[in-house]
C-alpha positions as CSV (number, residue, x, y, z in Angstrom):
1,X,14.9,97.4,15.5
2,X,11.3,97.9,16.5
3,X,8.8,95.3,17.4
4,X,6.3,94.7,14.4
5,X,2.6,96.7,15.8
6,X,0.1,94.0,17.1
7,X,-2.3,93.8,14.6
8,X,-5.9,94.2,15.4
9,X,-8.6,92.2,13.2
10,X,-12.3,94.6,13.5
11,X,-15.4,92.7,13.1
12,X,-17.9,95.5,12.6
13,X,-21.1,96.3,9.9
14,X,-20.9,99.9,10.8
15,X,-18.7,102.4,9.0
16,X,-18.7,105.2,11.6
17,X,-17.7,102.3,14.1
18,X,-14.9,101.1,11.9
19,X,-13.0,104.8,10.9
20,X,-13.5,105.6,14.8
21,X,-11.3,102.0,15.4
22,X,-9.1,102.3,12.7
23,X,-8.2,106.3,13.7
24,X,-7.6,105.3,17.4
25,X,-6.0,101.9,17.2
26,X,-3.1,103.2,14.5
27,X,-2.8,106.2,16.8
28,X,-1.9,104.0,19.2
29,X,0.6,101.7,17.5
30,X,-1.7,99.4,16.3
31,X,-2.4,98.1,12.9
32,X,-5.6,97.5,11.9
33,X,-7.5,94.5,9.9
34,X,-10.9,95.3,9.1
35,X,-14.3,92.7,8.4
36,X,-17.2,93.7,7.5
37,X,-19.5,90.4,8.2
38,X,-18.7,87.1,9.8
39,X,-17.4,85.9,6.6
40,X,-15.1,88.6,6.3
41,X,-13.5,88.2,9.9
42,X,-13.8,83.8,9.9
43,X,-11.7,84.4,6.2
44,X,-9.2,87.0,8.3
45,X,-8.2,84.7,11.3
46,X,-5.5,83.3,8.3
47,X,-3.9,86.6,9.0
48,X,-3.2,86.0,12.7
49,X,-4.3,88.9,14.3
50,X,-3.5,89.4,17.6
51,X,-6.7,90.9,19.0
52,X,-10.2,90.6,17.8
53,X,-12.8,93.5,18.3
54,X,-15.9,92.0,17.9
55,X,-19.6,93.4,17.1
56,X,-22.3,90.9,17.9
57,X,-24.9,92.6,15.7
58,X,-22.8,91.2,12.1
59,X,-25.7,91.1,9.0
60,X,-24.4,87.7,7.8
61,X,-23.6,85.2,11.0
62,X,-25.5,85.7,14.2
63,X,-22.8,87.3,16.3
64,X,-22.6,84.3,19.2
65,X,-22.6,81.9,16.8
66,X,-19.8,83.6,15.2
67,X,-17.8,84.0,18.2
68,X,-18.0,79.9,18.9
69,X,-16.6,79.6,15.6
70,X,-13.7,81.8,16.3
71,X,-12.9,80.3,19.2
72,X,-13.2,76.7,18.0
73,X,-10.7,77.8,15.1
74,X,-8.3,79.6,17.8
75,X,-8.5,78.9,21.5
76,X,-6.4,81.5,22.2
77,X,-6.4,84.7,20.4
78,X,-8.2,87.5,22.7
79,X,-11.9,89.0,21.7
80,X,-13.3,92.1,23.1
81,X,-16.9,92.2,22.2
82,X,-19.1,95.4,21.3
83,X,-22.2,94.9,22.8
84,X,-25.4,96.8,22.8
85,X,-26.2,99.3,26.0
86,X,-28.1,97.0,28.9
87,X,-28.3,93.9,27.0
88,X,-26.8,91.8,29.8
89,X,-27.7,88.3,28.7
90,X,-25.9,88.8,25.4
91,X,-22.6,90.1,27.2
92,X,-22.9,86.9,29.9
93,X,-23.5,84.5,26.8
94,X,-20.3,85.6,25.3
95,X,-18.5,85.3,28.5
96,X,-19.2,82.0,28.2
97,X,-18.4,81.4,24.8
98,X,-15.0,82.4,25.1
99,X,-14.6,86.4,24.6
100,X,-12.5,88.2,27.1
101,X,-14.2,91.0,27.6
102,X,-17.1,93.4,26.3
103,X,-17.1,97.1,25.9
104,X,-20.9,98.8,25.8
105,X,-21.4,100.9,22.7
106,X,-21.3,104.0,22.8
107,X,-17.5,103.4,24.1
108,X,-14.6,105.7,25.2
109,X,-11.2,105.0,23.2
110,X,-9.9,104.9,26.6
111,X,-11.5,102.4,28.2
112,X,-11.5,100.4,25.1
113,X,-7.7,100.5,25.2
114,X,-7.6,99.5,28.7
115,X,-9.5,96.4,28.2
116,X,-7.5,95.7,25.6
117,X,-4.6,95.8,27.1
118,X,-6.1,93.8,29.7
119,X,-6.9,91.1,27.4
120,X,-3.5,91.0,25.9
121,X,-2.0,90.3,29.4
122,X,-4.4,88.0,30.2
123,X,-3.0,85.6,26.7
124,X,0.6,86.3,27.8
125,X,-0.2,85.1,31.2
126,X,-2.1,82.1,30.5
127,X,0.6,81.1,27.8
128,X,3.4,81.7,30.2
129,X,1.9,81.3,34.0
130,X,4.3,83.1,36.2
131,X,4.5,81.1,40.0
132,X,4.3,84.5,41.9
133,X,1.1,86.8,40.7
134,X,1.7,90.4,42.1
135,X,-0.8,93.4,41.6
136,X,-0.9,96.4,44.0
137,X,0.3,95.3,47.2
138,X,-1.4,92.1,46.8
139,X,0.9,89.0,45.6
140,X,-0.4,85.4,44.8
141,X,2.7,82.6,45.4
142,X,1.0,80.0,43.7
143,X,3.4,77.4,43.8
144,X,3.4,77.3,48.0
145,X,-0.1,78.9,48.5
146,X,0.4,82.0,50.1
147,X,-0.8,85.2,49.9
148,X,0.3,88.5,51.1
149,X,-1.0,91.9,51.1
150,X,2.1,94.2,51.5
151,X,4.3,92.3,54.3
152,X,1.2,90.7,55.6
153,X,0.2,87.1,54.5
154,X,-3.1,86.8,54.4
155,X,-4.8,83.2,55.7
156,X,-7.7,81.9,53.7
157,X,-9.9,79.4,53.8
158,X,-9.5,76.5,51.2
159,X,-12.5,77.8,49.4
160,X,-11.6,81.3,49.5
161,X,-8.2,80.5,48.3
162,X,-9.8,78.1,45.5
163,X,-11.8,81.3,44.2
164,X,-9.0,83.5,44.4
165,X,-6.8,81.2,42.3
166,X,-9.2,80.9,39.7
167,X,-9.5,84.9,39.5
168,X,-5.3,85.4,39.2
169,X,-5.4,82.4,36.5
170,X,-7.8,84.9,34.8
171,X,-6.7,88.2,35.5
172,X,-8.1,90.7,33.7
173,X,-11.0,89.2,32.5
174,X,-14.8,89.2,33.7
175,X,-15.7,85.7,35.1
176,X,-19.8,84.8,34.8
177,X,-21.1,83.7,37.8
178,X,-22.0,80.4,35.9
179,X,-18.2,79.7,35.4
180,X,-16.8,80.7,38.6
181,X,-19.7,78.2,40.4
182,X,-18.9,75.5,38.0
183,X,-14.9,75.8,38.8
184,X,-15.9,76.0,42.7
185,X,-18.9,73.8,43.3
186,X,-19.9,70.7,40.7
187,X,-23.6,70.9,41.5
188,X,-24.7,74.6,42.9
189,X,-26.3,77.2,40.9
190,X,-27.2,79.5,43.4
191,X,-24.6,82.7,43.3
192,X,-25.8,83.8,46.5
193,X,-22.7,81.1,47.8
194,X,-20.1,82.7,45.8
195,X,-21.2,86.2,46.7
196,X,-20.4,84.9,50.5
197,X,-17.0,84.0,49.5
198,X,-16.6,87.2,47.3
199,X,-17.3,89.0,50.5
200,X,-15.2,87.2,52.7
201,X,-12.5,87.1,50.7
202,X,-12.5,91.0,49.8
203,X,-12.5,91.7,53.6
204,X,-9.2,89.9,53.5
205,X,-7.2,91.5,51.4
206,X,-8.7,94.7,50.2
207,X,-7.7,97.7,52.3
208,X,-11.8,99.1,52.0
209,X,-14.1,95.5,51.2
210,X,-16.9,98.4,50.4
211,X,-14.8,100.1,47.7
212,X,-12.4,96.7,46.7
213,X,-9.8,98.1,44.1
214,X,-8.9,93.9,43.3
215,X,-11.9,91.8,43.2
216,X,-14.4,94.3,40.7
217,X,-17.8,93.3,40.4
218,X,-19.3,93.4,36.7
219,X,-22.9,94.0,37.7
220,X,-25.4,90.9,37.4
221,X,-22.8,89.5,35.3
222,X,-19.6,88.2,37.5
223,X,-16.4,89.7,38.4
224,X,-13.1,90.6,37.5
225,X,-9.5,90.4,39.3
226,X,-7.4,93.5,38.3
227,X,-4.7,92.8,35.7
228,X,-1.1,93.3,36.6
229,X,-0.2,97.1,36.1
């Protein structure tokens, strides 16, 4: 017997936007709930979906407030946001209000996908934290703090291991560089300091620090530890 699809809710005004979703998602497996405003989608979340795709630019609720609401309602359900070309601010603010991840319209189904996939592993992980976080060659034992790259383990400094903890607890999903000072420091602001550590810590355990394949920076926005394959 076949598991039942993972079903999808759509937040999005556009009807282009929504047929281009709706063809791609159920050719993928996925079944597909569709909202039209904020109404719409806050109405939906009864249906469980398992996934939220969420447009910011909704005519009814503005699209942060919206996404608050959401995740006041469920803490736990994943939300990739759509989110206008260069409008950096917007995709930081719903960082911090709870969405996994943002994809920039116009979007590839591909990359969509990924991130989606991405987001999915990030719930499963955070509902079910495994003690030993492995992806690549790089593994996490976060139980007797030690990390490895291949054979070799790794020795970091307690601040550099405190910053790559909080990425693996988060795999998979961009981190603002408000959050990742907050978890690190209580009272700096400045994310020259956690570019340092970023550095430092990439020169550890990424085979080229110049062209890191683990720690991904999301320009002028934070960064992102690669999800488990």
């Amino acid at each position: 017997m076949s598991a039942a699809p993972l079903r999808v809710l759509v937040v999005d005004d556009e009807p282009p936007i929504r047929k281009l979703l709706r063809m791609g998602l159920t050719a993928h497996g996925y079944q597909t709930l569709e909202a039209t405003n904020g109404k719409a989608a806050l109405e939906m979340l009864g249906q469980a979906p398992d996934l939220i795709i969420l447009d910011l630019g909704l005519p009814d609720i503005e699209g942060h407030d919206l996404l608050r609401t959401i995740r006041a309602r469920n803490e736990s359900v994943p939300i990739v946001v759509l989110s206008s070309r260069g409008d950096e601010a917007g995709k930081v603010q719903a960082l911090d209000f709870g969405a996994d991840d943002y994809v920039t319209k116009p979007f590839g189904m591909d990359e969509l996908l990924a991130r989606m996939r991405a987001a999915l592993r990030h719930q499963l992980q955070t509902h079910g934290e495994r003690p030993i976080f492995r992806v690549g060659d790089l593994s996490v034992d976060l139980v007797r703090r030690i990390v490895k790259v291949g054979d070799r383990e790794v020795k970091l400094s307690p601040k550099e291991y405190d910053l790559l903890r909080v990425l693996v607890q988060h795999a998979g999903k961009v981190l603002t560089h408000k959050f990742l000072l907050g978890e690190l420091w209580d009272d700096l602001t400045d994310a020259q300091y956690l570019r340092v550590y970023v550095r430092q810590l990439r020169q550890k355990i990424e085979a080229d620090p110049e062209q890191p394949k683990y720690i991904l920076t999301e320009t002028g926005i934070g960064y992102r530890l690669r999800a488990p394959d």
